[in-house]
FILUMRO-325972 format. One record per residue (C-alpha): residue in three letters; x, y, z. Coordinates in Angstrom, 1 decimal. Layout:
BEGIN
<ALA; <X; Y; Z>>,
...
% end
This chain:
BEGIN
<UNK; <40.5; -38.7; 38.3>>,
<UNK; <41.3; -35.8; 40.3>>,
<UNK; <38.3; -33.5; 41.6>>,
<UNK; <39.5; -30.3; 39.3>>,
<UNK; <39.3; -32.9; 36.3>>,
<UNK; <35.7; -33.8; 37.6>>,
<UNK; <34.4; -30.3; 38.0>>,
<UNK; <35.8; -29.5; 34.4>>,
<UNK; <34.2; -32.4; 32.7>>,
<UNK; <31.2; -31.5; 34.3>>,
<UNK; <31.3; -28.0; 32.8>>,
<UNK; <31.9; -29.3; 29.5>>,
<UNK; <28.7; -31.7; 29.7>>,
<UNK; <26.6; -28.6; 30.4>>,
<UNK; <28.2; -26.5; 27.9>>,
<UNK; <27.3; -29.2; 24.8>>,
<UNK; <24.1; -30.3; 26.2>>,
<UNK; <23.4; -26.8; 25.8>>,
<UNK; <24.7; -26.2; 22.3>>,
<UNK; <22.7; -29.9; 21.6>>,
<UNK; <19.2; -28.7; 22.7>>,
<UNK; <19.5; -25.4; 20.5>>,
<UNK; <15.8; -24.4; 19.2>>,
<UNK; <13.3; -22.3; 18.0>>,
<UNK; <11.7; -23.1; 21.1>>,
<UNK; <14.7; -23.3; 23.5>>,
<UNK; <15.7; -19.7; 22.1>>,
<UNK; <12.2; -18.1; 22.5>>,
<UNK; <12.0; -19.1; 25.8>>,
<UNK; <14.9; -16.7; 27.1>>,
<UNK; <12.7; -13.7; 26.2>>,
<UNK; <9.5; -13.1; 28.3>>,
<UNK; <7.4; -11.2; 26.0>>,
<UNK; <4.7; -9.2; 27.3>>,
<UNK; <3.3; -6.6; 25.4>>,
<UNK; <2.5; -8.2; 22.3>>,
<UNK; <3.5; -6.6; 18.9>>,
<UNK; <2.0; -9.2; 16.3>>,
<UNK; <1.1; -9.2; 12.8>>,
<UNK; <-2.6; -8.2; 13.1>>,
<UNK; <-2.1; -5.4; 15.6>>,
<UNK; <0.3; -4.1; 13.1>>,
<UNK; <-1.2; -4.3; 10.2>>,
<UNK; <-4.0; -2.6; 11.5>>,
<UNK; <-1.5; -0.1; 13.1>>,
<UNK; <-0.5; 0.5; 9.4>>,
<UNK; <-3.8; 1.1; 8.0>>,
<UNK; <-4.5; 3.7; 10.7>>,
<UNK; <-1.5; 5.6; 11.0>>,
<UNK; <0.2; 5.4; 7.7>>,
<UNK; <0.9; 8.8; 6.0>>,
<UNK; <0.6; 7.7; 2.3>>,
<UNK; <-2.4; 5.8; 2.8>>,
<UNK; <-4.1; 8.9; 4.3>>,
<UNK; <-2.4; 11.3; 1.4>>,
<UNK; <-4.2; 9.0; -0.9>>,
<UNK; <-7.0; 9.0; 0.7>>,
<UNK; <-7.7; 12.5; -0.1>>,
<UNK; <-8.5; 11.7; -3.5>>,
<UNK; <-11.6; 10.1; -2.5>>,
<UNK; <-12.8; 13.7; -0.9>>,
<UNK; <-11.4; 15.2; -4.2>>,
<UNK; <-13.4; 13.0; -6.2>>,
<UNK; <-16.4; 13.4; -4.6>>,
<UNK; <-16.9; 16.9; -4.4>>,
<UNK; <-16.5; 16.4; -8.2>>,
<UNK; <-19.7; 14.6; -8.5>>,
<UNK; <-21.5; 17.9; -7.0>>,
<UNK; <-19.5; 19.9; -9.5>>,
<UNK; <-20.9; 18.3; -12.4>>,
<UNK; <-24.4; 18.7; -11.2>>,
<UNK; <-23.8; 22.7; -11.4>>,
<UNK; <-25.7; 23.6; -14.3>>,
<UNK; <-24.5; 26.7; -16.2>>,
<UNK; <-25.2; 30.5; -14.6>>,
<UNK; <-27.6; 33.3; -15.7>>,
<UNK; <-26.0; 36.1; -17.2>>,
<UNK; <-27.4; 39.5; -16.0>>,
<UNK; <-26.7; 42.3; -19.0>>,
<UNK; <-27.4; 46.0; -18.6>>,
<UNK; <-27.4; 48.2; -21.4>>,
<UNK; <-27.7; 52.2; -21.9>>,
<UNK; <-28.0; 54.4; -25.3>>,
<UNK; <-29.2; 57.4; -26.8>>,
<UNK; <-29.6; 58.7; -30.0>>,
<UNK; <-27.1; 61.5; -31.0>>,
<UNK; <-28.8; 63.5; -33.7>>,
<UNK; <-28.7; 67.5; -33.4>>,
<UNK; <-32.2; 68.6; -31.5>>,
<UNK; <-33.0; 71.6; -29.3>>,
<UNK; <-33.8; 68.8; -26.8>>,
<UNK; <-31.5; 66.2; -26.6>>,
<UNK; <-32.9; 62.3; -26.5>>,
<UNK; <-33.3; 60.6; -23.6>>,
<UNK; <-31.2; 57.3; -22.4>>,
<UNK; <-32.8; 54.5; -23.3>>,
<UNK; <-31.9; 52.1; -20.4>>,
<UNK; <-32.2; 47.5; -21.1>>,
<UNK; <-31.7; 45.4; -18.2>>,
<UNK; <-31.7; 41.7; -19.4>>,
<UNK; <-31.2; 37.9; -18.5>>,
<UNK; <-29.7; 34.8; -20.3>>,
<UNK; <-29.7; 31.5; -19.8>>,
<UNK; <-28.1; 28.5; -22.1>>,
<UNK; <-30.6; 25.7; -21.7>>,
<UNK; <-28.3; 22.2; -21.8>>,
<UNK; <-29.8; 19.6; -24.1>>,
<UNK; <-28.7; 15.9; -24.7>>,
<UNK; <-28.2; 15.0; -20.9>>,
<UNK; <-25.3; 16.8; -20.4>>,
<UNK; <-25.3; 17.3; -16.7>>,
<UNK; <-26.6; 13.7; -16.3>>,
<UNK; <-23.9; 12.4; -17.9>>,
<UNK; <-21.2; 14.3; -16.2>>,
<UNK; <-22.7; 13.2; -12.8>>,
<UNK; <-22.7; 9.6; -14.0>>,
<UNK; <-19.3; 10.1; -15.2>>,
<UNK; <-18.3; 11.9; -11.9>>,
<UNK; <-19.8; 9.2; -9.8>>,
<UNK; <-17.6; 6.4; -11.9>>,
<UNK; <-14.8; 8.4; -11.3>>,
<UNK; <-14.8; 7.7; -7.5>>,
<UNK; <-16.0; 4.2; -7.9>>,
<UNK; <-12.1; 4.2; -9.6>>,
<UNK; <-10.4; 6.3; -7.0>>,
<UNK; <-11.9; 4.3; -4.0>>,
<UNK; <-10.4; 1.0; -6.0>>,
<UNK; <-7.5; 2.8; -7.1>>,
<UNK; <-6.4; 3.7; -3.0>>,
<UNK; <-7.7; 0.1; -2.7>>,
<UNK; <-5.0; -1.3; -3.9>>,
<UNK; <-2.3; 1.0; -3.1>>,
<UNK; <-3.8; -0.3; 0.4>>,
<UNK; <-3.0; -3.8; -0.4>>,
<UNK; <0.4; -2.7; -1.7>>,
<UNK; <0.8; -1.2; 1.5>>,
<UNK; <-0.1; -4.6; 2.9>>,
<UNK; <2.2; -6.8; 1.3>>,
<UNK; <5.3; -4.3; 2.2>>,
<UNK; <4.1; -4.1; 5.6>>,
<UNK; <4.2; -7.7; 5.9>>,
<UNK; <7.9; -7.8; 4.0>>,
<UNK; <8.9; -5.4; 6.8>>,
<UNK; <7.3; -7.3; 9.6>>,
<UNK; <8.6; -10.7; 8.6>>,
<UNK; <11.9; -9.2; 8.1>>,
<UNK; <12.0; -7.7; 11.5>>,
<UNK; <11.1; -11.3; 13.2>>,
<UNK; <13.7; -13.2; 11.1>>,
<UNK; <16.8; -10.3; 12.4>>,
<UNK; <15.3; -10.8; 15.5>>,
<UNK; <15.7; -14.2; 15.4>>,
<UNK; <18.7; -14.6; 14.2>>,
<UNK; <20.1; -11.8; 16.9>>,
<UNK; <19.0; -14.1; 19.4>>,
<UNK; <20.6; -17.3; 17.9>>,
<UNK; <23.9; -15.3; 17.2>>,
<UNK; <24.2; -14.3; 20.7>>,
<UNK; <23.1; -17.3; 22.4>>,
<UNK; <25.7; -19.3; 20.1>>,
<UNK; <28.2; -16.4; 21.4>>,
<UNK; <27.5; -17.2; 24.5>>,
<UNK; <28.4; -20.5; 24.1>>,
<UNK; <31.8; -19.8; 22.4>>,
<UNK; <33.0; -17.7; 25.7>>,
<UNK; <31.8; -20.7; 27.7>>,
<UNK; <34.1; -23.1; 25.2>>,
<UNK; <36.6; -20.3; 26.1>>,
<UNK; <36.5; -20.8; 29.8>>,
<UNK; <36.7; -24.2; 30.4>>,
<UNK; <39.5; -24.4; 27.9>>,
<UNK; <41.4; -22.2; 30.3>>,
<UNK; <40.7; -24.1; 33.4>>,
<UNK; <41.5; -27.2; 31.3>>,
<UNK; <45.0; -25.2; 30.4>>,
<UNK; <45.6; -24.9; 33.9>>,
<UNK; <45.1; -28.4; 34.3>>,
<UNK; <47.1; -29.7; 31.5>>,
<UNK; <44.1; -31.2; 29.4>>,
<UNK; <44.5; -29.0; 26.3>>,
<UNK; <47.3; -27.3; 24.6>>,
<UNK; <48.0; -23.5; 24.1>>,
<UNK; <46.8; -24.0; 20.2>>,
<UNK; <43.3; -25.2; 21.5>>,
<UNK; <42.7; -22.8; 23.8>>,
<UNK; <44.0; -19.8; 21.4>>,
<UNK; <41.9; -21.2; 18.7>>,
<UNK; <38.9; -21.2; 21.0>>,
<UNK; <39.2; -17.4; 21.8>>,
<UNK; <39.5; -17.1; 17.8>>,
<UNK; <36.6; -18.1; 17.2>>,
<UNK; <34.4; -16.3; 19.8>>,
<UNK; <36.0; -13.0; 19.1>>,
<UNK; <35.0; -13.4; 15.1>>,
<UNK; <31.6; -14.5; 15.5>>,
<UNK; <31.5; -11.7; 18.1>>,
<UNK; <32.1; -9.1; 15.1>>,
<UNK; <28.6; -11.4; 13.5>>,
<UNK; <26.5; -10.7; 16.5>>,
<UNK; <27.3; -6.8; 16.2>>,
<UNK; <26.5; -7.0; 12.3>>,
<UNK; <23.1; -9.1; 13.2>>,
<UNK; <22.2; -6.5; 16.0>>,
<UNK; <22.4; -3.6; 13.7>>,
<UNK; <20.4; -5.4; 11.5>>,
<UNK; <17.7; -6.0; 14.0>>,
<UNK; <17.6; -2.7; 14.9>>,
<UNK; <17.2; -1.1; 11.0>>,
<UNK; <14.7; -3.8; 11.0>>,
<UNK; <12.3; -2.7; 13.5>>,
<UNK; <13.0; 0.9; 12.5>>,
<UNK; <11.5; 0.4; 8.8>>,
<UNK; <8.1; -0.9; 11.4>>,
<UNK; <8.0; 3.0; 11.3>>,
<UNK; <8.4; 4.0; 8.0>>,
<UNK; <5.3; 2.7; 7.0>>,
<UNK; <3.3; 3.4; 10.5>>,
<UNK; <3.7; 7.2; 10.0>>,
<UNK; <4.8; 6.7; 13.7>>,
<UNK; <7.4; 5.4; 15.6>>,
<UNK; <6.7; 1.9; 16.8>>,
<UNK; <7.3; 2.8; 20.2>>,
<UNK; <4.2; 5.7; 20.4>>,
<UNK; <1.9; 3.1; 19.7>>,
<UNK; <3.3; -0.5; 21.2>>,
<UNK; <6.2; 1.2; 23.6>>,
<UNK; <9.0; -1.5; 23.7>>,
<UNK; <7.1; -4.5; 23.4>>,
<UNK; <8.6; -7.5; 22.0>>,
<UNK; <7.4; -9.1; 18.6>>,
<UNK; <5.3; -11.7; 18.5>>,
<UNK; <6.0; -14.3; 15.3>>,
<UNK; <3.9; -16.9; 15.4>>,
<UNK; <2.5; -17.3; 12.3>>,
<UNK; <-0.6; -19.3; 11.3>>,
<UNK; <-0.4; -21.1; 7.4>>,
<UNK; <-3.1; -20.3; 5.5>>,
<UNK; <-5.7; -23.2; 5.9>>,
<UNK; <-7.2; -22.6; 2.5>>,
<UNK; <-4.0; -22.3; 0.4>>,
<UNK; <-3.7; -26.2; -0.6>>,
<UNK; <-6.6; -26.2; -3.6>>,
<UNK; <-6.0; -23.6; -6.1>>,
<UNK; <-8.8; -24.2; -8.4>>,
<UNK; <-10.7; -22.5; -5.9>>,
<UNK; <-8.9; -19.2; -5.3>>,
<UNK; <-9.3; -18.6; -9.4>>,
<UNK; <-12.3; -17.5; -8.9>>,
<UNK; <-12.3; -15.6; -6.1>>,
<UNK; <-9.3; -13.5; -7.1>>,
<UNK; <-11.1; -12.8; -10.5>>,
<UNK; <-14.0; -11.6; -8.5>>,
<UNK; <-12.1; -9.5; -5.3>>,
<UNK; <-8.6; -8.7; -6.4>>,
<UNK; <-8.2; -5.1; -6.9>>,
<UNK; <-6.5; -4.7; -9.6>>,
<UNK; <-9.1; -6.8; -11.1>>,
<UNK; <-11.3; -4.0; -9.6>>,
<UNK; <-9.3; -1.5; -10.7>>,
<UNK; <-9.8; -2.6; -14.1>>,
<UNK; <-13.4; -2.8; -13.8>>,
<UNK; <-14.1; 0.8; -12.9>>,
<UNK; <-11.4; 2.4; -15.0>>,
<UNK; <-14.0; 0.5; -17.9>>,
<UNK; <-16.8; 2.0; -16.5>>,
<UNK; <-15.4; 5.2; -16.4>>,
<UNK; <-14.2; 5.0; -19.9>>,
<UNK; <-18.3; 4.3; -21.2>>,
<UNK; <-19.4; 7.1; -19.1>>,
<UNK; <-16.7; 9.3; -20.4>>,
<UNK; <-18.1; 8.0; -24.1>>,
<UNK; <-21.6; 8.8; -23.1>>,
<UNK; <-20.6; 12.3; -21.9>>,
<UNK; <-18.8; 13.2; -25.1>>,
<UNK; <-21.9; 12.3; -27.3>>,
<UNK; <-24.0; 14.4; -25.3>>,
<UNK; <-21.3; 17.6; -25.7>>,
<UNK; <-22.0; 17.1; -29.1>>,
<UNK; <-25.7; 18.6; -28.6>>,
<UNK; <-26.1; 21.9; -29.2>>,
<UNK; <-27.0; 24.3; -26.5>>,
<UNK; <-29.6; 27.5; -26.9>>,
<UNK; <-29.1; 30.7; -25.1>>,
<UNK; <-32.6; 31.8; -24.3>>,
<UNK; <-32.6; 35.8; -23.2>>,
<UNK; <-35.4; 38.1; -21.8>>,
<UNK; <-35.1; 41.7; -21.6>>,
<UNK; <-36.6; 45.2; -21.2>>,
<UNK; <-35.9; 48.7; -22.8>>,
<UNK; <-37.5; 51.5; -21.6>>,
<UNK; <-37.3; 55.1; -23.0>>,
<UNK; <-38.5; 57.9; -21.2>>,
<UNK; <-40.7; 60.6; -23.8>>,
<UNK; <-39.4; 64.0; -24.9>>,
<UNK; <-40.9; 67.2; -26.3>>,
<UNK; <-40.7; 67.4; -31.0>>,
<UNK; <-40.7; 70.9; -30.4>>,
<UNK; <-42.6; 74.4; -29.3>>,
<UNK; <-45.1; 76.4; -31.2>>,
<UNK; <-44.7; 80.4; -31.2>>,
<UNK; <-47.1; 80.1; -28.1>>,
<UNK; <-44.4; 77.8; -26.3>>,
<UNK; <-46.4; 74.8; -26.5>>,
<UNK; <-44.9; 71.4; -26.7>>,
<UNK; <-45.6; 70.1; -30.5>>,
<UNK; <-45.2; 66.1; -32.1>>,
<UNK; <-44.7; 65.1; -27.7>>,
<UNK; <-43.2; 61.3; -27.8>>,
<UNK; <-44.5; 59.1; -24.9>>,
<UNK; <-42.4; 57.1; -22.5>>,
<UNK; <-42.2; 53.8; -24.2>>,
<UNK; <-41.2; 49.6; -22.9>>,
<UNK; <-40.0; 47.5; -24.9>>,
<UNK; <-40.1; 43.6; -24.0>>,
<UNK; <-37.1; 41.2; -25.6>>,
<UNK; <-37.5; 37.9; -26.0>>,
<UNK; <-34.8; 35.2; -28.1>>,
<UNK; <-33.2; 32.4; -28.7>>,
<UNK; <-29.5; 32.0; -29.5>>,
<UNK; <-28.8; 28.6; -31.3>>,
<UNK; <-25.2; 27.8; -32.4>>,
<UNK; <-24.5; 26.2; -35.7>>,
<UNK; <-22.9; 22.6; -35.3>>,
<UNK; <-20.4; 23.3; -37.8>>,
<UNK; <-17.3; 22.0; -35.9>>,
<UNK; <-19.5; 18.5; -34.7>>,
<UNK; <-18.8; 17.5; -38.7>>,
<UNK; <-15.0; 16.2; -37.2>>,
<UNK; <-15.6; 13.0; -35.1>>,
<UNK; <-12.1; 13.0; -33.7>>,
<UNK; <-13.7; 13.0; -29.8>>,
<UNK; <-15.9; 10.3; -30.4>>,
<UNK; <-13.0; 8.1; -32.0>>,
<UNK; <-10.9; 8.9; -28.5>>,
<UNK; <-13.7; 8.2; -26.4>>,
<UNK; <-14.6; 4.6; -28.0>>,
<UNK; <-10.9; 3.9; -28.3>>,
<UNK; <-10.6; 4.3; -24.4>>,
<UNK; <-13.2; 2.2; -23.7>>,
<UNK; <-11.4; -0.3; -26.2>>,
<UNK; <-8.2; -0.2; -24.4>>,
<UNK; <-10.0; -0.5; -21.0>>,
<UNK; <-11.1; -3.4; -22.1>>,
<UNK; <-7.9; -5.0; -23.2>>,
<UNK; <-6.5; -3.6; -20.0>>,
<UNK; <-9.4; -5.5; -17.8>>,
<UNK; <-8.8; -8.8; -19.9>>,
<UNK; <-5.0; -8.5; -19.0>>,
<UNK; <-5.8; -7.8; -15.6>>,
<UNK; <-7.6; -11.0; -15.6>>,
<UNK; <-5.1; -13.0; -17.1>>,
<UNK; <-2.4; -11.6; -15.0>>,
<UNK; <-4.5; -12.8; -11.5>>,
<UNK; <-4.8; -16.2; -13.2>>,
<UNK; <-1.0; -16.1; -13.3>>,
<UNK; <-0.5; -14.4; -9.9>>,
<UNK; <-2.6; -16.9; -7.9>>,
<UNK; <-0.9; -19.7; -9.5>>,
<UNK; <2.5; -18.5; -8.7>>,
<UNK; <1.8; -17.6; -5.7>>,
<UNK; <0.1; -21.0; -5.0>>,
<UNK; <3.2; -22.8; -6.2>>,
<UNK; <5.3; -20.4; -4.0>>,
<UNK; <3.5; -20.9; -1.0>>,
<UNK; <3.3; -24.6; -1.5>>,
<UNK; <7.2; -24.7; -1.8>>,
<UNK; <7.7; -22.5; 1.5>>,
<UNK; <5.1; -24.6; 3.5>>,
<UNK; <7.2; -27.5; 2.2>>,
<UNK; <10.5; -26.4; 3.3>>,
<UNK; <9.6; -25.2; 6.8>>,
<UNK; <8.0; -28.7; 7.1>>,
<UNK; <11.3; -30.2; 6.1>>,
<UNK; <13.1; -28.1; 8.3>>,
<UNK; <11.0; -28.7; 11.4>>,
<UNK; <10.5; -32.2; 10.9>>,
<UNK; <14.3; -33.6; 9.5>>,
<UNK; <17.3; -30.9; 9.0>>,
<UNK; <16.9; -29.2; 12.8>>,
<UNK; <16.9; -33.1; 14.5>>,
<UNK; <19.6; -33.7; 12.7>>,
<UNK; <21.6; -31.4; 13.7>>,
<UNK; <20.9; -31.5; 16.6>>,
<UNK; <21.7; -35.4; 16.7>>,
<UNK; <25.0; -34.6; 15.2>>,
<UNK; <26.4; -31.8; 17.6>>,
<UNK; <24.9; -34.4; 20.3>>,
<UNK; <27.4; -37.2; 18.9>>,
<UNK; <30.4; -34.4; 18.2>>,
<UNK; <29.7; -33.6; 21.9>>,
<UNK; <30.3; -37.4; 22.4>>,
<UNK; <33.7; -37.7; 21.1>>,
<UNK; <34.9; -34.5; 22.4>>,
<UNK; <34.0; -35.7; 25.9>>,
<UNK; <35.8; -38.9; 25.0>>,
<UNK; <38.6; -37.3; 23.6>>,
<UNK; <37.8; -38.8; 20.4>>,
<UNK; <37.2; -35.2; 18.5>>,
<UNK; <39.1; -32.3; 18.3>>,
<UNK; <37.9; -28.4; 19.4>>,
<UNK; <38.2; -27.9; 15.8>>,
<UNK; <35.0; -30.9; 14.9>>,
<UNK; <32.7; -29.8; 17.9>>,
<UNK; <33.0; -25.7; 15.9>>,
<UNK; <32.8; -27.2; 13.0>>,
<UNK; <29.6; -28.9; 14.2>>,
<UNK; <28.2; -25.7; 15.6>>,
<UNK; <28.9; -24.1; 12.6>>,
<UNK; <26.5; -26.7; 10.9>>,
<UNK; <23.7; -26.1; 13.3>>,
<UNK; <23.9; -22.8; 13.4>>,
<UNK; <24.0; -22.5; 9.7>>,
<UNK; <20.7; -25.0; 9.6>>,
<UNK; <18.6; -23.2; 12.2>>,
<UNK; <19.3; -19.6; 10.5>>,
<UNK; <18.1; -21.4; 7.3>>,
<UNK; <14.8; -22.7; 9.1>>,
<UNK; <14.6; -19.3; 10.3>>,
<UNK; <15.1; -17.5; 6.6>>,
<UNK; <12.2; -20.7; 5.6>>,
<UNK; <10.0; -19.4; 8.1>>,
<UNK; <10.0; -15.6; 6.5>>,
<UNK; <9.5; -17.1; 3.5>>,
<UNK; <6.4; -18.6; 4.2>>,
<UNK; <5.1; -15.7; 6.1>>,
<UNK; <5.7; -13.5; 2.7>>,
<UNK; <4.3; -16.0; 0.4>>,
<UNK; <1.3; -16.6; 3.0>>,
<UNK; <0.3; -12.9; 2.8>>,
<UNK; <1.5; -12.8; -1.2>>,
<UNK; <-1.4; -15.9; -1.7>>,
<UNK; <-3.8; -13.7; 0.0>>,
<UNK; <-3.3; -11.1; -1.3>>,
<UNK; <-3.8; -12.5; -4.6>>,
<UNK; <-6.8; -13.5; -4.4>>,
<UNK; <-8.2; -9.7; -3.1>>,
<UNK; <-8.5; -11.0; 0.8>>,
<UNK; <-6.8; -8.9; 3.7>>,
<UNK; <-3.5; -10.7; 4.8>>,
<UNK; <-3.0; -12.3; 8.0>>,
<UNK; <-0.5; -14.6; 10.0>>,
% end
């Protein structure tokens, strides 16, 4: 064997021992990552930062300022009054001048009841933003598993690409040397210059995957974690594996379990404040009218005759409406039929955990299952089998056409274990998040 022939099969050794030892692992190891970008950091990034989150955190202010509006209890009215009699005299009658003050007096514990129903009120908003929070949760989590698995498969894509051009250039030395035909070599370049269009696809994908990170941080990624590199190692959930035991817990902590709870409580205290508008309220007034004296008349000799003092006059009463429009009911019958339907709503809301935790048991359980199986069988094998293709194509026993082929395989199997691997991330966080606890990975 001449040493050109040598050299070449040497190449080709590398180049399939390579493509052989293809991994999560071996991949990974190309990047050295250094400021970390995980899950947690990210999540809490989100929480921070996010615009929505803070737009709907307003409510909370709005709602509580609410519960010092319904402690107001209704203003004084200050009521000035002037007359005078207008009858014909030689001295006209003096203004008569009233200053006076009114107050309604609630009854039936109105403002109580508005306070109580005003306080419930933000008990239901501060659930309410609770779980738009965990909504916010579960897409930041899509988003982030997302980004990892383009990322991922960027990597594998180019490392694979890399591989082709090297296929590419030994084929032409091995041209030059008579080993392969025209056809093999041609075919070779065919290849890397589709999957090169693959890698270009995959990279754009990467990047609209990182850039949704920023949608919903409010911020770009980069203000907060500059260009540091993702970090993807995520941790199963130890607890998922008994589900009897995550009933319980998500009927007690999941919020729209919560949610249901308070929008209840709301509804009775809303009930309890329309019984007590149905109480009559007095309008108690006090008031003074004072009226200066004036002269009857004059004798012959000029002297006053019949004088009238200046005289005070002290108000006192009591305006009491007649409950002639509390004979129609209709308010009470909304009232009670709210609190009816937030009932039905909270046993739904029940149910539905029930229903959520088991799916999202069974889904779990499925995902953990398959990255298992991908880990522990379909990645060796392929592995073992573009180890053998390499085998015969060093022995001349396979053709350029099986050793592709056989890349195609692994390639195909390792961006499935990598698609697995998102999949458990989302149904982790999708488990934990039905059962009302904060995600993490």
């Amino acid at each position: 064997m001449t040493l050109k022939k040598i050299a070449i099969n040497q190449l080709l050794n590398m180049l399939i021992l390579g493509l052989g030892g293809l991994g999560a692992n071996g991949i990974h190891a190309q990047n050295v990552q250094t400021t970390k970008l995980n899950f947690k950091n990210y999540l809490n990034a989100v929480e921070a930062n996010s615009l929505e989150l803070a737009a709907q955190r307003e409510t909370i202010v709005s709602a509580e300022a609410g519960v010092g509006i319904a402690g107001i209890r209704p203003d004084p009215e200050f009521t000035y009054s002037a007359s005078r009699e207008t009858v014909k005299a030689i001295h006209p009658r003096p203004v008569s001048r009233g200053p006076s003050l009114s107050m309604t007096i609630e009854t039936g514990g109105k403002r109580d009841a508005r306070i109580k129903s005003a306080r419930s009120n933000v008990t239901l908003t501060e659930a309410t933003v609770a779980g738009f929070r965990q909504q916010l949760y579960s897409d930041s989590a899509l988003a982030f598993a997302e980004a990892c698995r383009t990322r991922d498969v960027l990597e594998r894509k180019e490392y694979t690409l890399k591989a082709l051009s090297e296929i590419v250039r030994i084929n032409e030395v091995r041209r030059k040397a008579g080993d392969v035909g025209g056809i093999e070599l041609l075919q070779s370049r065919v290849e890397r210059d589709q999957f090169r269009a693959d890698v270009t696809q995959s990279r754009a994908e990467a990047t609209s995957a990182r850039l949704e990170l920023s949608l919903l941080l409010g911020r770009r990624v980069e203000d907060i974690f500059g260009q540091g590199a993702l970090e993807c190692s995520f941790t199963p959930f130890e607890r998922g594996s008994d589900v009897a035991t995550l009933i319980p817990e998500a009927l007690q902590s999941r919020q729209d379990v919560l949610i249901a709870r308070a929008a209840l409580e709301h509804a009775r205290d809303n009930a309890s404040l329309t019984r007590a508008n149905r109480s009559v309220d007095p309008t108690v007034s006090l008031g003074v009218e004072a009226t200066r004296g004036y002269p009857g008349g004059f004798d012959n000799g000029g002297n006053a005759i019949d004088a009238t003092s200046r005289s005070n006059v002290l108000a006192l009463s009591i305006t009491i409406p007649i409950p002639l429009s509390r004979l129609n009911r209709g308010d009470i019958v909304q009232a009670e039929s709210a609190v009816t339907q937030a009932m039905l709503e909270l046993n739904h809301a029940q149910l539905k955990a029930e229903s959520d935790v088991r799916t999202a048991h069974q889904r779990f359980m499925a995902a953990h299952e398959n990255v298992d199986h991908y880990r522990k069988d379909v990645l060796g094998n392929a592995n073992r089998m573009l180890e053998g293709i390499r085998l015969s194509y060093r022995n001349g026993e396979a053709s350029l056409l099986e050793l592709l082929a056989a890349q195609r395989s692994a390639d195909e199997a390792y961006l499935a274990y990598l698609q697995s691997e998102a999949d458990m991330a989302i149904a982790t966080v999708q488990l934990q998040l039905a059962i009302g606890e904060q995600p993490s990975l």
